[in-house]
mmJSON file of the N, C-alpha and C atoms, coordinates in Angstrom:
{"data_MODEL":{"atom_site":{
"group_PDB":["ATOM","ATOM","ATOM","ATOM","ATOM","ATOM","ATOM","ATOM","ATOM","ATOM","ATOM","ATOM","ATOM","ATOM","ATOM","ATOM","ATOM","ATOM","ATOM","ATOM","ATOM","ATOM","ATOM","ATOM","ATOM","ATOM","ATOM","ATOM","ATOM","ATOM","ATOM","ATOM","ATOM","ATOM","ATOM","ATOM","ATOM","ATOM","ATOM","ATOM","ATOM","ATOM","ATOM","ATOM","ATOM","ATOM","ATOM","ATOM","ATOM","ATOM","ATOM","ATOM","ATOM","ATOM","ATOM","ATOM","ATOM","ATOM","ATOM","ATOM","ATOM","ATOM","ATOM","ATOM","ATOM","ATOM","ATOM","ATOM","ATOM","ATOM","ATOM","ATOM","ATOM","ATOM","ATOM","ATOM","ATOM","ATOM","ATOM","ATOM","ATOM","ATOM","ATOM","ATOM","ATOM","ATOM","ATOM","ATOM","ATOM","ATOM","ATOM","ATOM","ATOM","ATOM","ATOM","ATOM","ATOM","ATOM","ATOM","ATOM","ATOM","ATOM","ATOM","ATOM","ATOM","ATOM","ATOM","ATOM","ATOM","ATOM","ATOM","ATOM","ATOM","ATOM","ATOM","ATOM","ATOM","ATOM","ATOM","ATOM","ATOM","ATOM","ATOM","ATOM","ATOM","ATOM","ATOM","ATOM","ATOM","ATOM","ATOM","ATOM","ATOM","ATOM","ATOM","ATOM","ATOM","ATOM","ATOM","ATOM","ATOM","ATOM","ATOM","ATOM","ATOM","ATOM","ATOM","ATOM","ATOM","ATOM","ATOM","ATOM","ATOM","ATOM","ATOM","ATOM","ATOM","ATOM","ATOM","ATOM","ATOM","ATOM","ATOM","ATOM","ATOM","ATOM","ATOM","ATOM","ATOM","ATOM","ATOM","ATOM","ATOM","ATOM","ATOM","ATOM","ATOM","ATOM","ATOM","ATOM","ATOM","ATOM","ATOM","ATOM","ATOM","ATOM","ATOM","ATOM","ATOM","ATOM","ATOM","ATOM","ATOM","ATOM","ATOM","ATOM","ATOM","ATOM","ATOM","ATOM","ATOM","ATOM","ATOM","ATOM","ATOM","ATOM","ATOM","ATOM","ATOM","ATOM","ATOM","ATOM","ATOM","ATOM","ATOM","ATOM","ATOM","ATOM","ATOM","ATOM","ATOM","ATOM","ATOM","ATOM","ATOM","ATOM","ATOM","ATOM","ATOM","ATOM","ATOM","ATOM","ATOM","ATOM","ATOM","ATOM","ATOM","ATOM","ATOM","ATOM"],
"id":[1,2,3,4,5,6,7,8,9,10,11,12,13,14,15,16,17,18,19,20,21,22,23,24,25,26,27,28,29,30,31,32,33,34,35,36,37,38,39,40,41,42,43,44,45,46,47,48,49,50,51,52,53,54,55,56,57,58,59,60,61,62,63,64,65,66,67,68,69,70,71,72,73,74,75,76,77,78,79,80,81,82,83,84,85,86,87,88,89,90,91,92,93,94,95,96,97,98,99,100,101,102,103,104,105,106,107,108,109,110,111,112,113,114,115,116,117,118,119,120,121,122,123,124,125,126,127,128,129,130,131,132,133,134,135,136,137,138,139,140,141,142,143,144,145,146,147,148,149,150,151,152,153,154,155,156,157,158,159,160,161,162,163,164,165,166,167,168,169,170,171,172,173,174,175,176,177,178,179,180,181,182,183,184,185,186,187,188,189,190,191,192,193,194,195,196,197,198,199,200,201,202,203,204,205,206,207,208,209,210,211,212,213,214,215,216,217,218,219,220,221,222,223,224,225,226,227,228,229,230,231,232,233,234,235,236,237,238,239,240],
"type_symbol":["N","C","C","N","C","C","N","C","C","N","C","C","N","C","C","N","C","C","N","C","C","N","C","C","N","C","C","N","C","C","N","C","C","N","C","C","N","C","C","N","C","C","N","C","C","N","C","C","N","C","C","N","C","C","N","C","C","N","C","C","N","C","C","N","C","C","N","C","C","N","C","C","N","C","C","N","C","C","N","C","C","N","C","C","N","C","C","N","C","C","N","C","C","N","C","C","N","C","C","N","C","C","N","C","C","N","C","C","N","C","C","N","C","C","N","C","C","N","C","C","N","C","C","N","C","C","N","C","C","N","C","C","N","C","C","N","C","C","N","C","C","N","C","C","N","C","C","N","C","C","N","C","C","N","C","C","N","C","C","N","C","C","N","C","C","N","C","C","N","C","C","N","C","C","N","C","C","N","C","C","N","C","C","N","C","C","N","C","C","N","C","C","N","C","C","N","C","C","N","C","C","N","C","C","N","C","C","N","C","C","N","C","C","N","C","C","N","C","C","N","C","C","N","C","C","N","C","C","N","C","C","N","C","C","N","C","C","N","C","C"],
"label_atom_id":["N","CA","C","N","CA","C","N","CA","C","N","CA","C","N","CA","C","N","CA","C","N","CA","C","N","CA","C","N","CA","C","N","CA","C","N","CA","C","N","CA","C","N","CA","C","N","CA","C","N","CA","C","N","CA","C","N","CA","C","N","CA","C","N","CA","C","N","CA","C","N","CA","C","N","CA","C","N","CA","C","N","CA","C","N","CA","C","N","CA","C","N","CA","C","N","CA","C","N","CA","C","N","CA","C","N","CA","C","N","CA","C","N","CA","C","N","CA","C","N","CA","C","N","CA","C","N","CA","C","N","CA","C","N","CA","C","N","CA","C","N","CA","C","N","CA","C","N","CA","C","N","CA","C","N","CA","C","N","CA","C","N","CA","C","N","CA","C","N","CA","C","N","CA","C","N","CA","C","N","CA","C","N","CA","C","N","CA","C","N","CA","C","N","CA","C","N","CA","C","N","CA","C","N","CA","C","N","CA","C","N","CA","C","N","CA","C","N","CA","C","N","CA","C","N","CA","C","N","CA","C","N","CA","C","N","CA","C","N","CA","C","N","CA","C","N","CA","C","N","CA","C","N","CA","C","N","CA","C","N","CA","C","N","CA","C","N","CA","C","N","CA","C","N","CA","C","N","CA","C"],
"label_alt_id":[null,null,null,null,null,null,null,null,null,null,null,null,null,null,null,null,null,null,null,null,null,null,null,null,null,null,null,null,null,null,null,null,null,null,null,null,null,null,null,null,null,null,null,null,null,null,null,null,null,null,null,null,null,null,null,null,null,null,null,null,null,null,null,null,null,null,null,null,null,null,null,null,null,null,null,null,null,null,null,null,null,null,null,null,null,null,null,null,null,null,null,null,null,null,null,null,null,null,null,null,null,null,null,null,null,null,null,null,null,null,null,null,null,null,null,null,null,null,null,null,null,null,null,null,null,null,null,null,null,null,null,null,null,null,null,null,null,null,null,null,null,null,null,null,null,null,null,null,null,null,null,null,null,null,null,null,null,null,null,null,null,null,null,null,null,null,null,null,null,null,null,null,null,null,null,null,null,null,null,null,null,null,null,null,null,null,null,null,null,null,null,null,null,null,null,null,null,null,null,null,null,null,null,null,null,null,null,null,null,null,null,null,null,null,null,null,null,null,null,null,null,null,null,null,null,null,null,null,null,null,null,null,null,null,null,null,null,null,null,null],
"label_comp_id":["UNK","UNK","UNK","UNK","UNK","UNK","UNK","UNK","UNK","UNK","UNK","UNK","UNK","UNK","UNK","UNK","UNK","UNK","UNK","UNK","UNK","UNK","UNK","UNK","UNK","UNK","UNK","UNK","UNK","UNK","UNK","UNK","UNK","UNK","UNK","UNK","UNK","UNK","UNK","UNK","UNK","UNK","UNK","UNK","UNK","UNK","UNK","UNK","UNK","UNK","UNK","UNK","UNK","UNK","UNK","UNK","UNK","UNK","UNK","UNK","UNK","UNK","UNK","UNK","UNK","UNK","UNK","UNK","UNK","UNK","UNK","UNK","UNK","UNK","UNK","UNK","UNK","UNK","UNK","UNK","UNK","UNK","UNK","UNK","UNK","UNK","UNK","UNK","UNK","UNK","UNK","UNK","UNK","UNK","UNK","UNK","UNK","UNK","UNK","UNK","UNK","UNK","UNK","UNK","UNK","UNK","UNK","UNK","UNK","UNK","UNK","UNK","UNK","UNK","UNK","UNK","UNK","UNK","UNK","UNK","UNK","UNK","UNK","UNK","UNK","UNK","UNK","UNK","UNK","UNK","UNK","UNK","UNK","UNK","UNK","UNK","UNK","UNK","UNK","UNK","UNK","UNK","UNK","UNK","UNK","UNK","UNK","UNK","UNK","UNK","UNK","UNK","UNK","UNK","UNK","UNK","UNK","UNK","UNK","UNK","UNK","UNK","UNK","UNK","UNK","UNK","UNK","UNK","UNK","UNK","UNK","UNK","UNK","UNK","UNK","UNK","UNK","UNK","UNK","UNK","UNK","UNK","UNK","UNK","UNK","UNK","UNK","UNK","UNK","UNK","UNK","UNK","UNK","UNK","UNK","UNK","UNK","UNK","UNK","UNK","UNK","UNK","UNK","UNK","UNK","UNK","UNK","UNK","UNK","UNK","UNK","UNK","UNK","UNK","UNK","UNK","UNK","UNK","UNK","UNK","UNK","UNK","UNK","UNK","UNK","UNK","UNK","UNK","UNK","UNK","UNK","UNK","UNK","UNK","UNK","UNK","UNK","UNK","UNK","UNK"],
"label_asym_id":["A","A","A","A","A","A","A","A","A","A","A","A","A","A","A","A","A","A","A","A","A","A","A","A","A","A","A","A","A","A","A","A","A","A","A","A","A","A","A","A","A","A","A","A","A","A","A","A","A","A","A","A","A","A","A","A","A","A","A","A","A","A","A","A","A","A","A","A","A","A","A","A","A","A","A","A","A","A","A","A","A","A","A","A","A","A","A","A","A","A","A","A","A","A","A","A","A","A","A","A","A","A","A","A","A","A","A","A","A","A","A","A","A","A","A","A","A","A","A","A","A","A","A","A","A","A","A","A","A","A","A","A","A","A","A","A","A","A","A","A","A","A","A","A","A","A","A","A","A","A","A","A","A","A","A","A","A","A","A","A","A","A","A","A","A","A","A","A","A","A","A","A","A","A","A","A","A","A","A","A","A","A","A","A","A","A","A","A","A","A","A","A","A","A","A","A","A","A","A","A","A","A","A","A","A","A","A","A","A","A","A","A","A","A","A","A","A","A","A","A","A","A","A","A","A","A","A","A","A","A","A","A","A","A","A","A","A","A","A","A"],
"label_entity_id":["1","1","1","1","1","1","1","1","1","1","1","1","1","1","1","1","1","1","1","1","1","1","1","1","1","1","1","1","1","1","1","1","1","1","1","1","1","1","1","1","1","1","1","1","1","1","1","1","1","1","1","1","1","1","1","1","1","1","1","1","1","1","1","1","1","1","1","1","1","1","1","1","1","1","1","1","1","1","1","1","1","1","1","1","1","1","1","1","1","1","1","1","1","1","1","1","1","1","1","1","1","1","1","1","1","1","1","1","1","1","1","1","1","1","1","1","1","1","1","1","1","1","1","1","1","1","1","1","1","1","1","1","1","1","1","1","1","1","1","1","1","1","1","1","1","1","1","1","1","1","1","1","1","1","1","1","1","1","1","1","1","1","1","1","1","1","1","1","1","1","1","1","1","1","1","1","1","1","1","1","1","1","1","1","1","1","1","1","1","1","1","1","1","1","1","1","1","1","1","1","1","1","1","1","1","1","1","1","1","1","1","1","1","1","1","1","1","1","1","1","1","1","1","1","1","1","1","1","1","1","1","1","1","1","1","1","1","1","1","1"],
"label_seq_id":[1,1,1,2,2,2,3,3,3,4,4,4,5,5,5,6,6,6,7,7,7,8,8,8,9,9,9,10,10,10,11,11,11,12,12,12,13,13,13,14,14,14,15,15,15,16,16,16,17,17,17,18,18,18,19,19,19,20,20,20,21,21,21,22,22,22,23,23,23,24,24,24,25,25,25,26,26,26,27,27,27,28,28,28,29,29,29,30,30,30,31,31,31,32,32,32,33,33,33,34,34,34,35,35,35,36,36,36,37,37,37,38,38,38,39,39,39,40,40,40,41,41,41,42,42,42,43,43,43,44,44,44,45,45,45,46,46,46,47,47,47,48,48,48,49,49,49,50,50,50,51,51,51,52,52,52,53,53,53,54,54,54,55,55,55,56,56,56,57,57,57,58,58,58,59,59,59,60,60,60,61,61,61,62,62,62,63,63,63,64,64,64,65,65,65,66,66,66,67,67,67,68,68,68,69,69,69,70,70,70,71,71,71,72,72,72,73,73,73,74,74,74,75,75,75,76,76,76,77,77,77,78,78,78,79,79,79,80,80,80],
"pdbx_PDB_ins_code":[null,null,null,null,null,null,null,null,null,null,null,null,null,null,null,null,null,null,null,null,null,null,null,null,null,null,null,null,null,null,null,null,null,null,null,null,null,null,null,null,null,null,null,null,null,null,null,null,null,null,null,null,null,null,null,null,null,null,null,null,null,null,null,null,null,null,null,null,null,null,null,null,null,null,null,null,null,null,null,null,null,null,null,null,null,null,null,null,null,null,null,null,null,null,null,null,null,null,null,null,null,null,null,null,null,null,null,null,null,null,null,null,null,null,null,null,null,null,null,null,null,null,null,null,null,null,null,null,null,null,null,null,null,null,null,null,null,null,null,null,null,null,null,null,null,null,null,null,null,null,null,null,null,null,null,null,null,null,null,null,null,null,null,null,null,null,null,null,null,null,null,null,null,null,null,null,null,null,null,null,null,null,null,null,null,null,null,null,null,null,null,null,null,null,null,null,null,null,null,null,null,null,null,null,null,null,null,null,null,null,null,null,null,null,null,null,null,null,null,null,null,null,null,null,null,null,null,null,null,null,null,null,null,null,null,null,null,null,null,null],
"Cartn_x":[124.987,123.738,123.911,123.18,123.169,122.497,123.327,122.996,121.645,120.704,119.395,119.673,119.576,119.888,118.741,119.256,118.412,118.03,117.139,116.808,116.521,117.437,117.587,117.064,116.481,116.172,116.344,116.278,116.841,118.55,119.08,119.867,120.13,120.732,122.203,120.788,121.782,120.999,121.427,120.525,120.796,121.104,119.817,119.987,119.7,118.863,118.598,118.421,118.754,117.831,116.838,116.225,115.216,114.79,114.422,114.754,113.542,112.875,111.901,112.669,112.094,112.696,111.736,111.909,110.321,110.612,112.215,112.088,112.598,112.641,113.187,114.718,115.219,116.92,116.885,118.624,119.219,120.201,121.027,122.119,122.442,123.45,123.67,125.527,125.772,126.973,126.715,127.566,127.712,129.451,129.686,131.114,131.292,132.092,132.945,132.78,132.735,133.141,134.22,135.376,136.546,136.674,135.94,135.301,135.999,136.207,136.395,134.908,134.674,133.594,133.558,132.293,132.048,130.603,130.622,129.376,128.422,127.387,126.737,125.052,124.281,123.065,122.015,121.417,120.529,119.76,119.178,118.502,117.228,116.129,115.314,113.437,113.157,112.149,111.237,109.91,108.279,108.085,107.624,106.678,107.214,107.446,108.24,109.156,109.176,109.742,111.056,111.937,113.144,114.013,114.599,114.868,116.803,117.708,118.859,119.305,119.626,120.234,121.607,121.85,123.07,123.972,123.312,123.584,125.1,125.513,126.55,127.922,127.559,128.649,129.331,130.501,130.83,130.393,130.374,129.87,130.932,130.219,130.618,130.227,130.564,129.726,130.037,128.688,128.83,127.767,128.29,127.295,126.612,125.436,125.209,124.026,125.386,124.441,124.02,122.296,121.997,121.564,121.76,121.251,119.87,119.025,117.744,117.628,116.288,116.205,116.644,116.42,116.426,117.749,118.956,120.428,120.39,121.789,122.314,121.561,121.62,121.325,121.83,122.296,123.504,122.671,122.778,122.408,123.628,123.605,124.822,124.132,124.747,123.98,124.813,124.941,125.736,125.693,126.101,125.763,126.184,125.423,125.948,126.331],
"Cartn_y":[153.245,152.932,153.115,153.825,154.036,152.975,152.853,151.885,151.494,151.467,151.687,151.323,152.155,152.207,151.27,149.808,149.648,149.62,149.683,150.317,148.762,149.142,147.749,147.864,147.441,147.687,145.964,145.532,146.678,147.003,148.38,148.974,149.679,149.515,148.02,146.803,145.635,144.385,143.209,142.268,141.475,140.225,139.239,137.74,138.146,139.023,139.066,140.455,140.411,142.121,141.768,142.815,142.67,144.123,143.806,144.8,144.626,145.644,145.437,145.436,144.352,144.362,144.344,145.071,144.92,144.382,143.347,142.243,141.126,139.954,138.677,138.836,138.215,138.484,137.083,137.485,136.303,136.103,137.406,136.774,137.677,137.298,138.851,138.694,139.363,139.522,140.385,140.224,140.92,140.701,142.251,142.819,143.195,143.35,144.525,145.547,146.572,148.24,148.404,147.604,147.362,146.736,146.147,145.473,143.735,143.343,141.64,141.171,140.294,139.413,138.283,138.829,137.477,136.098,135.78,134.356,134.292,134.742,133.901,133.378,133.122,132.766,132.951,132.461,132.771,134.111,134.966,135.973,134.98,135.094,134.871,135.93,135.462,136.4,135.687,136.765,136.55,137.723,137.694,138.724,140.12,141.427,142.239,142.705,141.796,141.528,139.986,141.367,139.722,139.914,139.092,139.046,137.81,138.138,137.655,137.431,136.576,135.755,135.941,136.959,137.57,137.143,136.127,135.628,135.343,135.075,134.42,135.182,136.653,137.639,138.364,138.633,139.249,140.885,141.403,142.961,144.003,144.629,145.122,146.015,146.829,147.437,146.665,146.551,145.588,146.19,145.714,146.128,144.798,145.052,143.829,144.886,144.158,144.11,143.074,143.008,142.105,142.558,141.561,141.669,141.187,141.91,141.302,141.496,141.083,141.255,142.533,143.419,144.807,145.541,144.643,145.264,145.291,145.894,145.944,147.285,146.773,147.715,147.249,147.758,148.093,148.803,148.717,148.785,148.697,149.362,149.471,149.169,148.098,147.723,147.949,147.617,147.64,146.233,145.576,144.031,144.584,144.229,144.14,143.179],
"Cartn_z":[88.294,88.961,90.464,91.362,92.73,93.343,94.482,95.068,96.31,96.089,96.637,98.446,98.964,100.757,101.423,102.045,103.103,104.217,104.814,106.319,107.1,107.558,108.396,109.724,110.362,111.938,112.758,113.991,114.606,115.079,114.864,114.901,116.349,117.259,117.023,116.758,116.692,116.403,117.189,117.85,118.447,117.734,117.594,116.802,115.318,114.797,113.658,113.504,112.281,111.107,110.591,110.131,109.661,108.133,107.292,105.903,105.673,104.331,103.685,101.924,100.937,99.602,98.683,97.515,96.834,95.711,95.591,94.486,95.12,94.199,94.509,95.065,96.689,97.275,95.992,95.024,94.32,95.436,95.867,96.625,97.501,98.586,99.39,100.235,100.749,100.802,102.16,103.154,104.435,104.888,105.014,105.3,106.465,106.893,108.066,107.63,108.169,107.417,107.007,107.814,107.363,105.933,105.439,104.305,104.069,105.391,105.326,105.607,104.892,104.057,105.197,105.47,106.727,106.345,106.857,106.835,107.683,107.446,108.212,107.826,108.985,108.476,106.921,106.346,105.105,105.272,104.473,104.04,103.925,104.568,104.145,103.746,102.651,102.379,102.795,103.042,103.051,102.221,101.168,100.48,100.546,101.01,100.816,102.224,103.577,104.435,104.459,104.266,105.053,106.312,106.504,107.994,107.937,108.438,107.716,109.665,109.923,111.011,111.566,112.604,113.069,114.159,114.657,116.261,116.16,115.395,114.614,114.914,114.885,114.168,115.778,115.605,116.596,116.802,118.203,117.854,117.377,116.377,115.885,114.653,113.911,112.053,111.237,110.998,109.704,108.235,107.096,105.749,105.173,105.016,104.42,103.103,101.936,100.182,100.149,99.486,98.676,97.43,96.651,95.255,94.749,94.199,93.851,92.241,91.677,90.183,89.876,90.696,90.511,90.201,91.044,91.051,92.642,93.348,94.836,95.24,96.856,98.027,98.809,99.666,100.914,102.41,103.515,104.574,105.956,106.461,107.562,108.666,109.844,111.172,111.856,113.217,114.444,115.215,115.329,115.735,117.245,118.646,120.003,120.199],
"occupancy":[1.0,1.0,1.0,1.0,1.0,1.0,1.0,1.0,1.0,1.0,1.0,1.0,1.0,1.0,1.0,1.0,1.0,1.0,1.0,1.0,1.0,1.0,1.0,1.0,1.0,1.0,1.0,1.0,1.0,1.0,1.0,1.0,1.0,1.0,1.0,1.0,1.0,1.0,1.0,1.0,1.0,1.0,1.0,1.0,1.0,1.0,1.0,1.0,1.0,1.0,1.0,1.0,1.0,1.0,1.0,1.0,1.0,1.0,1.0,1.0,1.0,1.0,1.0,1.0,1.0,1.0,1.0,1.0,1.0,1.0,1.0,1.0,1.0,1.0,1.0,1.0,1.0,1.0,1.0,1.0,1.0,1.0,1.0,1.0,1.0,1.0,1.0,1.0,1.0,1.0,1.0,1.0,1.0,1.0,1.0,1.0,1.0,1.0,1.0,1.0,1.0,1.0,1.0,1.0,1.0,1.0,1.0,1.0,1.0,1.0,1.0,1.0,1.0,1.0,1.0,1.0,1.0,1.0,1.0,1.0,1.0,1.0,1.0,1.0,1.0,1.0,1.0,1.0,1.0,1.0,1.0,1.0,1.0,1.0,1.0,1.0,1.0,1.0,1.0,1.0,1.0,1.0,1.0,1.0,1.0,1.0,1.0,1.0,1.0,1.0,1.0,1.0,1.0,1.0,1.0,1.0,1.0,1.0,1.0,1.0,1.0,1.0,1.0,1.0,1.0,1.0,1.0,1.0,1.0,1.0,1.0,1.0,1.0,1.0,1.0,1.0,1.0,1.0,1.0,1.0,1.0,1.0,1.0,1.0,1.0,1.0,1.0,1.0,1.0,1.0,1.0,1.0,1.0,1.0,1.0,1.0,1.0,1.0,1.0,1.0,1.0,1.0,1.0,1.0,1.0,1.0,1.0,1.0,1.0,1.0,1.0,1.0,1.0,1.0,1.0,1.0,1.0,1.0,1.0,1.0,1.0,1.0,1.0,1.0,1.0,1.0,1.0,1.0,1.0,1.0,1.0,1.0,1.0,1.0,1.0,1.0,1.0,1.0,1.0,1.0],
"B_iso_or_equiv":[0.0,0.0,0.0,0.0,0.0,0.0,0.0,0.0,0.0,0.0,0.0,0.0,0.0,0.0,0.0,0.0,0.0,0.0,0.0,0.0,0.0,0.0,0.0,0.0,0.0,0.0,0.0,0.0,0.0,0.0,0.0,0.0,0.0,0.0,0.0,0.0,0.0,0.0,0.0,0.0,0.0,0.0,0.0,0.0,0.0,0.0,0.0,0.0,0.0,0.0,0.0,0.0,0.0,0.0,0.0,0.0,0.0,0.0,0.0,0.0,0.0,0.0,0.0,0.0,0.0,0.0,0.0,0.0,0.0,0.0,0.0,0.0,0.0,0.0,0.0,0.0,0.0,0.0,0.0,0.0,0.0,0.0,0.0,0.0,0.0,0.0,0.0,0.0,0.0,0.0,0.0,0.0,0.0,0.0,0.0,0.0,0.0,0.0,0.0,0.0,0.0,0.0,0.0,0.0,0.0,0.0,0.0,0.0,0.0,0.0,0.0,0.0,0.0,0.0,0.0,0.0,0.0,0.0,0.0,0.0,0.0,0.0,0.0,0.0,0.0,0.0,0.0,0.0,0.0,0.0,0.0,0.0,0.0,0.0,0.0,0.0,0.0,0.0,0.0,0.0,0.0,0.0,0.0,0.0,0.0,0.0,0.0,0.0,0.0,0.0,0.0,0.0,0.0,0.0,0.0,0.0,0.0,0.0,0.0,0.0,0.0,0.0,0.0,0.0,0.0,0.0,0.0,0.0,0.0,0.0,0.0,0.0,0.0,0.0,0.0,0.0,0.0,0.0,0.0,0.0,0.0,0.0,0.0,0.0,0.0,0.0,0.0,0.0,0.0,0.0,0.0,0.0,0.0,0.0,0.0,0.0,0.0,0.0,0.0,0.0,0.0,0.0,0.0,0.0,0.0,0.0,0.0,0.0,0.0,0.0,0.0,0.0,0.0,0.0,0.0,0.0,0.0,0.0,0.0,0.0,0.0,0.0,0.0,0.0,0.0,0.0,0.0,0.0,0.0,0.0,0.0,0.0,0.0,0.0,0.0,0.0,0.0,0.0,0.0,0.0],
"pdbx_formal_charge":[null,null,null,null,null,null,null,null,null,null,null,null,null,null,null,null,null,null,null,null,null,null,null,null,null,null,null,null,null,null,null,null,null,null,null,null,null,null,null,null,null,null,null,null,null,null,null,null,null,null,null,null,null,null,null,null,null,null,null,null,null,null,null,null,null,null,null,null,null,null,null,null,null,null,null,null,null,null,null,null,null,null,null,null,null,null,null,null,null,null,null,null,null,null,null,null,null,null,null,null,null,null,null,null,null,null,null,null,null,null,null,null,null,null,null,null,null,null,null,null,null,null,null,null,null,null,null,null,null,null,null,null,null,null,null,null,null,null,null,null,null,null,null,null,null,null,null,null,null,null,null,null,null,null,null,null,null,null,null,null,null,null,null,null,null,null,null,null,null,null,null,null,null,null,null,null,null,null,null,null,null,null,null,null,null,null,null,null,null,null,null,null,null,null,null,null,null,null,null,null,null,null,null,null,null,null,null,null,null,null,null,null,null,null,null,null,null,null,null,null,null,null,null,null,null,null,null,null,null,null,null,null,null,null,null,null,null,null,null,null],
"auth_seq_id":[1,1,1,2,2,2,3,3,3,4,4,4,5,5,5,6,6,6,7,7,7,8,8,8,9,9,9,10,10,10,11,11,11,12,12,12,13,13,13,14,14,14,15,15,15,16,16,16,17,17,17,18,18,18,19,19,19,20,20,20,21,21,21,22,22,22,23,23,23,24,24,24,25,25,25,26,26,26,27,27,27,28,28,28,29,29,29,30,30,30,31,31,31,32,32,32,33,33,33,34,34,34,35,35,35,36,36,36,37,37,37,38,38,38,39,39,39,40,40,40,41,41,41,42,42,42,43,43,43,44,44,44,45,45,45,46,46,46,47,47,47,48,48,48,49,49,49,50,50,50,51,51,51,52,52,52,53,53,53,54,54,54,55,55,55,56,56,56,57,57,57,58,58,58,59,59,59,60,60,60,61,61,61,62,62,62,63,63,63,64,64,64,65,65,65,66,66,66,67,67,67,68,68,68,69,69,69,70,70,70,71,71,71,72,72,72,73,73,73,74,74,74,75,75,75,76,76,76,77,77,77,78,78,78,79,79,79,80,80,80],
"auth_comp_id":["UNK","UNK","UNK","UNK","UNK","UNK","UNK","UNK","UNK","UNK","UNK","UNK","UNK","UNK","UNK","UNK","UNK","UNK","UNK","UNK","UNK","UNK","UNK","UNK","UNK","UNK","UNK","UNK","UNK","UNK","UNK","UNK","UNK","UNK","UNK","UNK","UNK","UNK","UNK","UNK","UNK","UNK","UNK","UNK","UNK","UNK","UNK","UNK","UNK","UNK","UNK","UNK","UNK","UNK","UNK","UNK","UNK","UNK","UNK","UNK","UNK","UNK","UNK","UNK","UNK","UNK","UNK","UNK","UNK","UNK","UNK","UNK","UNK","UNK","UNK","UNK","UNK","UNK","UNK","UNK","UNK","UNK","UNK","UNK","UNK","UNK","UNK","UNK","UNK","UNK","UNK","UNK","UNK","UNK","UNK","UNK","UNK","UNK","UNK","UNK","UNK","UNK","UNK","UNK","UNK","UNK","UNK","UNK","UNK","UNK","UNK","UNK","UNK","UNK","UNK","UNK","UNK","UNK","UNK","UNK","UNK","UNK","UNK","UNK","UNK","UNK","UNK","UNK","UNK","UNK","UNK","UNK","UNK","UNK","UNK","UNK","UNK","UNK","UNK","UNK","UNK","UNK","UNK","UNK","UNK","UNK","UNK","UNK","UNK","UNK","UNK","UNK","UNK","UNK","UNK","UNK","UNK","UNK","UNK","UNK","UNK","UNK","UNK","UNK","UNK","UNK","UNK","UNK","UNK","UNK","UNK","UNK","UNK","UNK","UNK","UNK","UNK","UNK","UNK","UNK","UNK","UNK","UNK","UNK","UNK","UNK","UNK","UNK","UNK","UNK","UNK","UNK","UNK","UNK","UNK","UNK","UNK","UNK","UNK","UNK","UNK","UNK","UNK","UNK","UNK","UNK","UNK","UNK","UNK","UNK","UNK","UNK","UNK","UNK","UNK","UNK","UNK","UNK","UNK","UNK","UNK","UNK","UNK","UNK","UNK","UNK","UNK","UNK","UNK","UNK","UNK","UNK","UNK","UNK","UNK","UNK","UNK","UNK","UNK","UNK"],
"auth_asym_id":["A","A","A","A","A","A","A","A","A","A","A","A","A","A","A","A","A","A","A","A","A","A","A","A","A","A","A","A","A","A","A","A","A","A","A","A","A","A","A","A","A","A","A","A","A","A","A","A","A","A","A","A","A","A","A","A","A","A","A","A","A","A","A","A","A","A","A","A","A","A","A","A","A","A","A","A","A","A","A","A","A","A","A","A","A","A","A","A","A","A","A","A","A","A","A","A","A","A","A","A","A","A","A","A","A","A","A","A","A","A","A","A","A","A","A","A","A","A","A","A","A","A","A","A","A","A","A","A","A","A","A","A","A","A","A","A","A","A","A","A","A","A","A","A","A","A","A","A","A","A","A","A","A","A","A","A","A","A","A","A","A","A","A","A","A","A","A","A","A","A","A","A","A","A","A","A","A","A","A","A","A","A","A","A","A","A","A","A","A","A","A","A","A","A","A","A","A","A","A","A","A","A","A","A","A","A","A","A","A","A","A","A","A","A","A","A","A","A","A","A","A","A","A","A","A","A","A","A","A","A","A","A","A","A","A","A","A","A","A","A"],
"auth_atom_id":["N","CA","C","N","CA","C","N","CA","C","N","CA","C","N","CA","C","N","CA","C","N","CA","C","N","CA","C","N","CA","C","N","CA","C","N","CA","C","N","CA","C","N","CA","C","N","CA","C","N","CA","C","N","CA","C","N","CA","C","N","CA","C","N","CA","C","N","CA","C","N","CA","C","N","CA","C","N","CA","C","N","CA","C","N","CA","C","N","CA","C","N","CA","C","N","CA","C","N","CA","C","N","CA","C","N","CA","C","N","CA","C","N","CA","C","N","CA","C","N","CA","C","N","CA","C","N","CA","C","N","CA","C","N","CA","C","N","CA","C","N","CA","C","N","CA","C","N","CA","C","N","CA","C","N","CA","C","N","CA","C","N","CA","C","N","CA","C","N","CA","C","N","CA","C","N","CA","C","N","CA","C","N","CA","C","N","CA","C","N","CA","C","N","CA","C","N","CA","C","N","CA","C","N","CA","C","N","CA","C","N","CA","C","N","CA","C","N","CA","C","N","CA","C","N","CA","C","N","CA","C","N","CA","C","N","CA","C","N","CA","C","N","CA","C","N","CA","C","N","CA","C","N","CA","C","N","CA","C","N","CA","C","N","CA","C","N","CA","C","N","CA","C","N","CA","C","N","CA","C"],
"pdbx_PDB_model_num":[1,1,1,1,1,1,1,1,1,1,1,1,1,1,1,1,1,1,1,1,1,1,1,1,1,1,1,1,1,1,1,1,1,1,1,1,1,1,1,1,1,1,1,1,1,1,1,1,1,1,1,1,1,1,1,1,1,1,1,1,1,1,1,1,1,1,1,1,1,1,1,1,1,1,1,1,1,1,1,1,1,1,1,1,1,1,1,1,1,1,1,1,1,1,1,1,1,1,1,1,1,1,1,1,1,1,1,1,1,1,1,1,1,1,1,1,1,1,1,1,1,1,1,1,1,1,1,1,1,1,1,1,1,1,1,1,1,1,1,1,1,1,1,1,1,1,1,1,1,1,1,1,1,1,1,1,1,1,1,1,1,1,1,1,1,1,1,1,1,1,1,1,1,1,1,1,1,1,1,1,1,1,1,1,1,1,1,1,1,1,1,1,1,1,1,1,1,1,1,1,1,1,1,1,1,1,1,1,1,1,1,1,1,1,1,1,1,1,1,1,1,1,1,1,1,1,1,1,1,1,1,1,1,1,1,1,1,1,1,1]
}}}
């Protein structure tokens, strides 16, 4: 199964991203490119806009998958 690409803006990114999803986020996961697994703020949805809380993260590339009813999608940012 391919992994559905999301368009994350804005790219680089300051306090937050921001995605569009057209099912329910169950869960999500945000990496390094290096692929160490970092923490931070909730994913939260409105209707087919979500928006996931970055202030947190040092600058740098980062991936963030989430998973919805649908299966994973993946999105690459740039944190400043």
């Amino acid at each position: 199964d391919p992994v559905a690409s999301l368009q994350i803006h804005p790219n680089p990114a300051g306090d937050e991203i921001h995605f569009r999803c057209d099912a329910r986020v169950v869960d999500y996961l945000l990496t390094t490119v290096q692929g160490t697994e970092t923490t931070t703020g909730e994913v939260w949805q409105e209707g087919d806009r979500c928006h996931c809380r970055v202030s947190s993260l040092k600058p740098g590339a980062y991936i963030l998958s989430i998973r919805t009813e649908k299966g994973w999608s993946s999105g690459r940012f740039i944190k400043e």
